[in-house]
N, C-alpha and C positions, 0 to 999 in steps of 0.2 A: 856886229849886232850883239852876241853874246857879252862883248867886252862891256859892250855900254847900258845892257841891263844886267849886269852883275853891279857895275856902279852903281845903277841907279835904286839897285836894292840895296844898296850901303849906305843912301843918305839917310841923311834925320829922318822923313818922316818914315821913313822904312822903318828906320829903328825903334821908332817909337811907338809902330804899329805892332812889331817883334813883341818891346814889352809889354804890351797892352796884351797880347796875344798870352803872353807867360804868364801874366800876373792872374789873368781870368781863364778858369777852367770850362773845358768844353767837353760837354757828358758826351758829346757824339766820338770820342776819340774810343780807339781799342782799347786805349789803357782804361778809362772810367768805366767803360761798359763791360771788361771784366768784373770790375766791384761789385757792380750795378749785380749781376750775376749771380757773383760767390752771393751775395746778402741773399734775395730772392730763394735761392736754394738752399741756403741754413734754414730758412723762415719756411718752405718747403717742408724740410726734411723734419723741422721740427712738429709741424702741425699732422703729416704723418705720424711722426711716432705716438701724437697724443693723442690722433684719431684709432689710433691701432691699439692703443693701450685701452682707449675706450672702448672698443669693440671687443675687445678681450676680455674686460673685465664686466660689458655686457652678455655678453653670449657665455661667461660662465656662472654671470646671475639669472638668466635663463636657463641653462640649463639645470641648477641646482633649484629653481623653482618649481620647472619639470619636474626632476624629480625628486620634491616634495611631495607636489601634486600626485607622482605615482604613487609615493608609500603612503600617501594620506588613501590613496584613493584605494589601496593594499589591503591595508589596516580596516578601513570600514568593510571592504568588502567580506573581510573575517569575521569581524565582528558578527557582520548582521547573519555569515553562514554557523557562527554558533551559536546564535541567538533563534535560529530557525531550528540548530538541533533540540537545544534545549525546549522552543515551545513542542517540538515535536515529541518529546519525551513527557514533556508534563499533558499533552495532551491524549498521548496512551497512556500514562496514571488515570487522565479522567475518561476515559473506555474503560476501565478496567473497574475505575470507581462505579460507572455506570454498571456496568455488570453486575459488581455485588449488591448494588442498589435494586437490580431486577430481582435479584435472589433473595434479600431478605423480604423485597417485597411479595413474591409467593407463600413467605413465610407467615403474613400477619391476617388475624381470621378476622378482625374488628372488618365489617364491608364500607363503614365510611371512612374510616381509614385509610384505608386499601385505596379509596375511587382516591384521595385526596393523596397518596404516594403517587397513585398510577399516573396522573397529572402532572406532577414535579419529576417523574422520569418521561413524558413525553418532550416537555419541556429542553431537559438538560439531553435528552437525543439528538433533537432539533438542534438547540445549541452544536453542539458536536461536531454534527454534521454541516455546519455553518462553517466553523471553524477550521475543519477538517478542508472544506474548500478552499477558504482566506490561505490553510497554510501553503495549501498545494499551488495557488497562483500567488506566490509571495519572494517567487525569484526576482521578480523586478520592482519589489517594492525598498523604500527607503529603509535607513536603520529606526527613523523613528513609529513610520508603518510597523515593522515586526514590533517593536517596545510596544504600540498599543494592542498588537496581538496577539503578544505575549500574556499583558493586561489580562485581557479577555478569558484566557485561558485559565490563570490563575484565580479568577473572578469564580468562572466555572466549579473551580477544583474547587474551591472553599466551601460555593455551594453544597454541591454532593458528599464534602464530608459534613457538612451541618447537617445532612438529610439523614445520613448514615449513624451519626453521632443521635440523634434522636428516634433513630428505628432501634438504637442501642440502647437507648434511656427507654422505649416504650418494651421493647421485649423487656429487660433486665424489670421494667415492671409489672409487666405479665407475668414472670417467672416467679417472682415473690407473690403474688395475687394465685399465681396457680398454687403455689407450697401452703399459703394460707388456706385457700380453697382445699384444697386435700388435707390439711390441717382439722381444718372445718370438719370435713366429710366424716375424720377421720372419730377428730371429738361426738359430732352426730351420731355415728355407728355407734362408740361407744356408749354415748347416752340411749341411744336407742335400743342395745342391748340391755342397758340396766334399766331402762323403762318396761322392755318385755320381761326380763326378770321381775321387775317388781310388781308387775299386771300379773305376771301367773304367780306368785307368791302372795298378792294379793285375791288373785281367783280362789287360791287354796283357804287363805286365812275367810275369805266371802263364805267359799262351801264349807270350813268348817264352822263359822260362825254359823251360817244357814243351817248346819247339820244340828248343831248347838241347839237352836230353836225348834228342829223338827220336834216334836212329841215321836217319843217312843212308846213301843210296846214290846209285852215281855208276854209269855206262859199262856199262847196261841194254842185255842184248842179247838174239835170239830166233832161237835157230839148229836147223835142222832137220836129223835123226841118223835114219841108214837101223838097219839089224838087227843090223849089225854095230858101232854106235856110232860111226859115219864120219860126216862133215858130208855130207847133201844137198843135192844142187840142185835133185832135180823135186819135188814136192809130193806126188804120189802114192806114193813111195817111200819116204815116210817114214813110221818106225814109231817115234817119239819125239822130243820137243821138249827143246830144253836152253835155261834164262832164266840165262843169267850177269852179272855184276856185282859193286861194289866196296863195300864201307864201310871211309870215310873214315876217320880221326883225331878222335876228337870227346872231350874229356876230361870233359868236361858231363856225357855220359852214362852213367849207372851201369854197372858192372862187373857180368859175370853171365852167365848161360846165358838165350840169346835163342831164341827158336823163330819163324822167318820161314815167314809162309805166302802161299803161291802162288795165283792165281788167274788162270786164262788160258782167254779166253773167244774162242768162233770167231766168222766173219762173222755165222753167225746169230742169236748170241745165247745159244749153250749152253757153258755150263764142259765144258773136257774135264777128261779123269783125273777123280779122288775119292780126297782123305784124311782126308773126315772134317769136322767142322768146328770152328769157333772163336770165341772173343768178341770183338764188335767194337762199341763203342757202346749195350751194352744190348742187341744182337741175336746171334742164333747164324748165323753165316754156312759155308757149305760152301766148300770149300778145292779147286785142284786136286792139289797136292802142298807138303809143307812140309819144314824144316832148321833143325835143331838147330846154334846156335853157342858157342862162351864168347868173349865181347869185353870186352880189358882194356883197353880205350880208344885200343886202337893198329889203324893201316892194316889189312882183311881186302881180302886182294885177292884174285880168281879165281876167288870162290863160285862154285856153278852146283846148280840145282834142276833134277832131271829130272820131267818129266809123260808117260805111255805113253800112246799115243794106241791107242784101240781101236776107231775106227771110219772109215772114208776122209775126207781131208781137203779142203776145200774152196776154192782160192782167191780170198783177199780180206784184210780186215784184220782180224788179231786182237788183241785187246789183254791183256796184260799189266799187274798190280796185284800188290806185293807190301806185307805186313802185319808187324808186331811191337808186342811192347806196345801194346797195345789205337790203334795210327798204322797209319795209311795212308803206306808209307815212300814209293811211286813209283806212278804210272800211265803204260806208254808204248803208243805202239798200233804193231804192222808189219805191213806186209804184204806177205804168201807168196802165192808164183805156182806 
């Protein structure tokens, strides 16, 4: 049996089935399906390495975009913590400006003034105190949050020195107002000094002028006349007194009808005679006898005023005053024994 199918595999159509068999390949063989294989695993190995090289070249553009992201995120965070010193510093400049702002404002005396400062520092307090808040909750704010609050600050600060700047233009004008004012005062004083100078130098040149015009008298005398109008000697016999005397030359003195009045006073102290009285200083004065003149500015010489004596006379000293135009022309005193 083995004989006759080993023949039977050697005829034609065996053979031909042989090379039918050799000439067409068959993938199911070991041999092809190693091929089959190797290729599979190159195309494998390749698609790995390009997926790994992707991955590699991904997660190092992640990570290098991380950390971007950190030093972006570094970087601002600095920013805004010295953007928060800085308002923090200009914002104690404007405390401090507010401060001086309180102090000159104590200083200025104008009262609407003063109300219209005292308003623009309640104001920039307020402010302050606003801001002074913003700054302190300003850790979670953005960087361009702090820039507008920074803003803010700076807005402030300008303010108060404009404020300051014009409490300096109004003192600096007060101060020249006060130099002029004491200037002033000083010129006034002076002028007012040379006004009282010139009032009493003028008083002087007045009372000499006035003196100028008084009428004088000269060669006052006090002679005692018995009953018969004869000069006495004894004192007890006499029954009337005669006051004679002279006026001068004085061209000074107004031309005119003078009325001269007599006052002749004894040891005791009492006016003799009475004619009455007259003005002297604001007061009404009693007269012992008075005389009508007209003087044209020329010598009167020989006058005499008589006064009647109507009571016993007493010796000692009597005095003698004669008056005109509201002047005391003479005072003399004699005395009768």
């Amino acid at each position: 049996m083995d004989i006759n199918r080993s023949n039977n595999d050697r005829s034609p159509l065996n053979l031909n089935q042989r090379q039918e068999n050799i000439d067409t390949p068959d993938t199911k063989t070991p041999k092809n399906n190693g091929k089959i294989w190797v290729g599979i695993a190159a195309i494998a190995l390749t698609i790995a390495i390009g997926v790994g090289i992707w991955l590699l070249i991904g997660s190092g553009a992640d990570t290098k975009d991380k950390k971007d992201e950190s030093q972006i995120s570094q970087e601002e965070r600095e920013q805004i913590e010295l953007q928060q010193k800085l308002a923090q510093a200009e914002l104690e400049n404007a405390d401090r400006d507010l401060v001086q702002l309180e102090n000159q404002r104590d200083l200025i005396v104008n009262d609407t003034l003063k109300m219209r400062l005292t308003q623009k520092y309640e104001a920039a307090r307020v402010e302050i105190e606003k801001l002074q808040k913003q700054l302190k909750d300003s850790k979670n704010k953005s960087k361009a949050e702090i820039a507008k609050l920074n803003g803010e600050i700076e807005t402030l600060r300008n303010l108060l020195k404009h404020y300051l700047e014009e409490i300096a233009r109004l003192n600096k004008e007060n101060e020249e107002l006060r130099a002029e004012n004491a200037q002033i005062k000083e010129e006034n004083r002076s002028l007012s000094s040379q006004v009282t100078e010139t009032t009493a130098q003028n008083k002087v040149l007045n009372e000499r002028m006035t003196l100028a015009e008084k009428l004088n008298v000269t060669g006052i005398n006090l002679s005692m006349l018995n009953k018969k109008g004869k000069k006495e000697k004894k004192l007890k016999k006499t029954t009337q007194l005669l006051v004679t005397f002279t006026i001068p030359q004085n061209n000074s003195t107004p031309a005119g009808t003078k009325t001269i009045y007599l006052r002749l006073i004894s040891p005791e102290g009492n006016m003799l005679g009475g004619a009455g009285n007259f003005n002297f200083e604001g007061a009404s004065v009693a007269c012992s006898a008075k005389k009508v003149i007209e003087y044209e500015g020329a010598e009167i010489s020989g006058l005499g005023i008589y006064c009647d004596v109507n009571s016993a006379l007493t010796p000692g000293e009597y005095t003698v005053e004669l008056f005109a135009d509201n002047y005391r022309l003479a005072s003399r005193r004699f005395n009768l024994k």
